[in-house]
C-alpha positions in Angstrom: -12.7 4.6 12.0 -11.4 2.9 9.0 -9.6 5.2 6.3 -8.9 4.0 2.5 -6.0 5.9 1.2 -6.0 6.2 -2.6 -3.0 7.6 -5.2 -5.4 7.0 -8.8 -3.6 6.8 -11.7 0.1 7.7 -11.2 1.1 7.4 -15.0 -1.6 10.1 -15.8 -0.6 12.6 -18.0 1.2 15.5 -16.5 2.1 13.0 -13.7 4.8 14.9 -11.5 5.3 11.4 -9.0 6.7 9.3 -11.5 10.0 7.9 -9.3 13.2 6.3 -10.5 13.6 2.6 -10.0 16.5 4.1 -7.8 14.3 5.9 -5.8 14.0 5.5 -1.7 11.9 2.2 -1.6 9.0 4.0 -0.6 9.3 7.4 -1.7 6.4 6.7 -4.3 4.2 6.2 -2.4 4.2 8.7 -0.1 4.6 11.2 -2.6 1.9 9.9 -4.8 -0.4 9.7 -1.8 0.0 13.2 -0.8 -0.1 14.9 -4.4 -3.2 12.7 -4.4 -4.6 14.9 -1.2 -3.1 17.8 -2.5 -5.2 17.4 -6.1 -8.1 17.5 -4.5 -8.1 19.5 -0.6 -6.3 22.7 -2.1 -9.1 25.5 -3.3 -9.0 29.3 -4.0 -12.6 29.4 -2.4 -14.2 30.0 -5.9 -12.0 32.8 -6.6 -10.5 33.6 -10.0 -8.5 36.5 -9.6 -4.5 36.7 -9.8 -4.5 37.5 -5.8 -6.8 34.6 -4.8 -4.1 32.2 -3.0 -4.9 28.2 -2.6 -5.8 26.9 0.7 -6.7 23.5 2.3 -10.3 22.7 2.2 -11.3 21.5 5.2 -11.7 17.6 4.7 -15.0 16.3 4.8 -15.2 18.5 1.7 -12.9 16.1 -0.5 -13.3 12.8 1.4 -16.5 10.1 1.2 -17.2 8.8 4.5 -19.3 5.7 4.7 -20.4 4.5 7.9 -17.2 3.7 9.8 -15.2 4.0 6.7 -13.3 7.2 5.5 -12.2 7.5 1.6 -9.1 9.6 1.1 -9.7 11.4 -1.2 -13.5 10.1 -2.3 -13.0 7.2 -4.6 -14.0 7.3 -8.1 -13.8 4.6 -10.5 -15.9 5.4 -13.1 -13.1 6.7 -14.8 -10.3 4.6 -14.2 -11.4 1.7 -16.3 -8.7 0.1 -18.6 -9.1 0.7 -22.5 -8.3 -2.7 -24.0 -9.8 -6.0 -23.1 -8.6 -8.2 -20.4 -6.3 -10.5 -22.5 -3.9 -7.3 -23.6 -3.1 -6.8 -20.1 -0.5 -8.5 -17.6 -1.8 -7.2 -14.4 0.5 -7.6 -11.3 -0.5 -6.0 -7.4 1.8 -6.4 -4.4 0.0 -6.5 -1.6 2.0 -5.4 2.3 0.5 -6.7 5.7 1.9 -4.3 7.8 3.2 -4.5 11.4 0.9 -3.7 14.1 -2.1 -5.1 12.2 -4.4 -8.2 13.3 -3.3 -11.3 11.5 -6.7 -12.8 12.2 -8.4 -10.4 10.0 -5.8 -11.4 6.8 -8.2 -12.6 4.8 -10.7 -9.5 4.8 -7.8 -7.6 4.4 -6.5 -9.4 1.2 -10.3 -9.7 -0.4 -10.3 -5.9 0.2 -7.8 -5.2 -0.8 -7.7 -6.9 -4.1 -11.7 -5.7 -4.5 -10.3 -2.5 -4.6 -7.8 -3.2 -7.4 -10.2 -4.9 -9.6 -13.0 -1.9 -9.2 -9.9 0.6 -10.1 -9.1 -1.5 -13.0 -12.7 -2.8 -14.0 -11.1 -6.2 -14.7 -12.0 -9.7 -13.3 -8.6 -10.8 -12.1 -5.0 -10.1 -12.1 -2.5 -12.1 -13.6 -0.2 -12.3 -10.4 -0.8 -11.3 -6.4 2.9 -10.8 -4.1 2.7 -11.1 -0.5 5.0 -9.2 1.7 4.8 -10.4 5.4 6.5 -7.8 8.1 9.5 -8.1 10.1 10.5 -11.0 6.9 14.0 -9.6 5.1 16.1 -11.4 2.3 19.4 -10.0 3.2 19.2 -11.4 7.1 18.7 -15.3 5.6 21.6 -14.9 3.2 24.0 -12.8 5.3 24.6 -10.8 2.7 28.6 -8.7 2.9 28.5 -5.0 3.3 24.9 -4.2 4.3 23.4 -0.9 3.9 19.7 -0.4 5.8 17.5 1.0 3.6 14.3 -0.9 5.5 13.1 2.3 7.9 11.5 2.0 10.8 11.4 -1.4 12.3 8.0 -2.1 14.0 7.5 -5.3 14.8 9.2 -8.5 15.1 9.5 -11.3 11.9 6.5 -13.4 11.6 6.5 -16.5 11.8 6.3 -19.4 9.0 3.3 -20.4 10.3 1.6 -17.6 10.4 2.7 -17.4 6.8 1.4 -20.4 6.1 -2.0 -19.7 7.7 -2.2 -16.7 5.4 -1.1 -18.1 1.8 -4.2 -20.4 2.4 -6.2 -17.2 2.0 -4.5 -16.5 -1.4 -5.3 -20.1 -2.4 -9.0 -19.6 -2.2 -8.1 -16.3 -4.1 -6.8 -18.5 -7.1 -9.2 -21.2 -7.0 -11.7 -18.6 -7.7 -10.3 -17.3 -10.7 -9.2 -14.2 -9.3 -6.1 -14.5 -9.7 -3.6 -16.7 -11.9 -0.4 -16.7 -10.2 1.0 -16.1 -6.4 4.3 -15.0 -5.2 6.1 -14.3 -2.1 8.8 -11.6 -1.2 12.1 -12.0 0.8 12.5 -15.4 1.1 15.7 -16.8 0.6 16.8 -20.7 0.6 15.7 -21.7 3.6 12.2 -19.7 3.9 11.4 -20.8 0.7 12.0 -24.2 0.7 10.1 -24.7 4.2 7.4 -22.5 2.4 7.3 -24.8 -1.3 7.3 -28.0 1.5 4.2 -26.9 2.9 2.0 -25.4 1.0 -0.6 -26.7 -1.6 -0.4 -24.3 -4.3 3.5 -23.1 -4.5 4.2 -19.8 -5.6 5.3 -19.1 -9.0 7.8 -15.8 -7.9 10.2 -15.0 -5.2 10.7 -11.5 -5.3 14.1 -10.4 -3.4 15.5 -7.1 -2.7 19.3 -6.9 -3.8 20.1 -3.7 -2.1 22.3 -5.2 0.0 24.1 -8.3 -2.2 25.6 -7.8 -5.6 24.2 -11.3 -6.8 21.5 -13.9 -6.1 22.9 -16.7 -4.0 24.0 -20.0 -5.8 21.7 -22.3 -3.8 18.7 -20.0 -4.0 19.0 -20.0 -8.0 19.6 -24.1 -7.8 16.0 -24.0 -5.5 14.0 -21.8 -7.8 15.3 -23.0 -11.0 14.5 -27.0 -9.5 10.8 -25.8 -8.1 9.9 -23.9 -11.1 9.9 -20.4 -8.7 10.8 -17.3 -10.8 13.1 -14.8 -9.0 12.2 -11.4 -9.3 14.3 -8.1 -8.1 12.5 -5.7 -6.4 13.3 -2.0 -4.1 10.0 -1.9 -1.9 10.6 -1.9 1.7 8.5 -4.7 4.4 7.4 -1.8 5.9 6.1 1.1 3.4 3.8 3.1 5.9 4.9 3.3 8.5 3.3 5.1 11.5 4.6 8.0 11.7 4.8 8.8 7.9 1.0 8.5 7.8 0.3 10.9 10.7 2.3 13.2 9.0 1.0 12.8 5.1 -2.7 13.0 7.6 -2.2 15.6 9.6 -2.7 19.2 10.2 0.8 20.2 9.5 2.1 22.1 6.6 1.8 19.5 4.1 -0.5 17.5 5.7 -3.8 16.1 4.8 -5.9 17.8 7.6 -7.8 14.7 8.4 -5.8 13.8 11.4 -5.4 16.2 14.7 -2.3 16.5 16.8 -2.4 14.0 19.6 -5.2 15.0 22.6 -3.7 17.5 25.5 -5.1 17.0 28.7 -7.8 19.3 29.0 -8.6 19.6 25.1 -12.1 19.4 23.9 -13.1 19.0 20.3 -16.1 18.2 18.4 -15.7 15.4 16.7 -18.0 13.6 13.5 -20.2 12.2 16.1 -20.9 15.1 18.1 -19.1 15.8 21.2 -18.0 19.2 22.1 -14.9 20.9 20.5 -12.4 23.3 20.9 -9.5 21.4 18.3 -8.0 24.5 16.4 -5.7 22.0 14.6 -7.1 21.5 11.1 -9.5 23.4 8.9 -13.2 22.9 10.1 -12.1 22.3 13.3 -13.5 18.6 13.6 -10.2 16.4 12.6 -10.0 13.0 13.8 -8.8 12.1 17.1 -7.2 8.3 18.3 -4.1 6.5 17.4 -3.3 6.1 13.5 -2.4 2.3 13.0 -1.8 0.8 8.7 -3.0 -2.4 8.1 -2.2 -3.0 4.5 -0.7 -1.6 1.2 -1.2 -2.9 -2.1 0.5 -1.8 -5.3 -0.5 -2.5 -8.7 0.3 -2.1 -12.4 -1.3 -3.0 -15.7 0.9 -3.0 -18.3 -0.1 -3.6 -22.6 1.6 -6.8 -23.5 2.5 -5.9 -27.1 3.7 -2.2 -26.3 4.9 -3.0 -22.4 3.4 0.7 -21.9 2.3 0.7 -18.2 -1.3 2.3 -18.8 -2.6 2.2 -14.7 -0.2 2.0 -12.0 -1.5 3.4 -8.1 -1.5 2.1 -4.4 -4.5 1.7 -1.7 -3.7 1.8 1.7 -5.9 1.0 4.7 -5.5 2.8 8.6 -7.4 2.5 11.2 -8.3 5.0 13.9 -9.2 4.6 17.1 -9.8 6.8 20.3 
């Protein structure tokens, strides 16, 4: 079972997610995804009264599901659309292959990813796509003094340049089809993105580092970008932003969970699940939660921001998980 995780609009009015640049790299997320879930699973049952006390819907109620696909919460874009035309907008997603997900299926994963950016939006492209490969981090190339981890969980091991390479080809189809006008990369310091500008066909315009652990950008990695036309951009994301555990949690049927998810199968538990089979799963409301091993592929972020006013009218996140038994 696929599941598409959705924030909408986190610069809507009344927005209580807003984070500080400062902020724990991935603390926006995760609490924009679960005041996403919490929006739209909590109900008084219809009541009105002063007694009537919100509860957790069970969630098929709040969710589309689609064949072997699972929105979360149901996606609607009818009203997300952007107000001005295209040409007012510079629109910029970030998109996170995350460890533990097939590499072989990077290219669906970046056309779906960007599909569901542009549907959000209702806009033919964006103005520049970053690519954040896992186990890949700026501060280990440059041996940067001092070092404070901030990266969480470490799931896999870095992948490799040519795996890398094999991927960005993906991005250059993207941009020869007008979908999107600029690339970029993340983490790379000298080295990395030298052997990266060497052998690709279409270089990336931006390296976007984290500083979190340096106090300054590295002489020879300023004399590469500035030679190679390669903007360097500052960023406070983490490689890995879902990790594993943090989606079974903002998924499960704990207190602050989503209720989609059920605890991990004892021996001897039965359950009833959306296909049929018998159930006796207590765990979550409706008694039918999902079962199986919660794996994220992907995360992509995305802003549109009004040249003239630099007001940022849409920013949100998708996230894709699989499921399986």
């Amino acid at each position: 079972m696929k599941l598409i995780l959705s924030t909408s609009n986190i610069m809507g009015a009344g927005s209580s997610i807003r984070r500080s640049t400062k902020s724990k790299s991935n603390s926006e997320l995760i609490s924009s995804l679960r005041s996403n879930f919490e929006a739209h699973y909590t109900t008084t049952n219809g009541l009105s009264n002063g007694d009537a006390k919100p509860v957790k819907a069970n969630y098929e109620v709040w969710t589309n599901r689609k064949e072997n696909c699972l929105e979360v919460p149901a996606l609607e874009f009818a009203d997300s659309a952007l107000q001005e035309e295209r040409e007012q907008y510079d629109i910029t997603s970030k998109l996170f292959y995350l460890p533990g997900a097939k590499i072989a299926e990077r290219e669906k994963q970046t056309r779906e990813a960007l599909d569901l950016v542009l549907q959000d939006l209702h806009m033919p492209s964006v103005d520049l796509l970053i690519v954040s490969f896992p186990g890949i981090y700026f501060d280990e190339e440059e041996d940067c003094p001092d070092k404070i981890s901030t990266r969480g969980p470490v799931e896999s091991e870095p992948e490799t340049m040519q795996s890398q390479i094999e991927t960005w080809k993906v991005l250059e189809k993207l941009y020869e089809e007008g979908l999107v006008k600029k690339l970029g990369v993340a983490e790379l310091g000298h080295d990395r993105l030298l052997s990266f500008l060497d052998r690709t066909q279409i270089k990336p315009s931006v390296d976007q580092i984290n500083l979190r652990d340096c106090c300054s950008v590295p002489k020879d990695l300023m004399a590469l970008a500035k030679s190679r036309s390669v903007e360097l951009l500052v960023h406070n994301d983490c490689s890995n932003i879902l990790p594993r555990g943090t989606t079974r949690e903002l998924l499960g049927p704990g207190e602050g969970g989503a209720g989609v998810l059920a605890e991990p199968t004892k021996t001897g538990d039965k359950r009833k699940s959306l296909h049929g089979e018998e159930s006796t799963n207590g765990d979550a409301p409706g008694g039918d939660a999902l079962r199986g091993e919660v794996q994220p592929q992907w995360v992509v972020k995305y802003t549109a921001v009004v040249k003239n006013r630099g007001v940022v009218e849409n920013k949100g996140y998708f996230a894709v998980a699989e499921v399986v038994e």
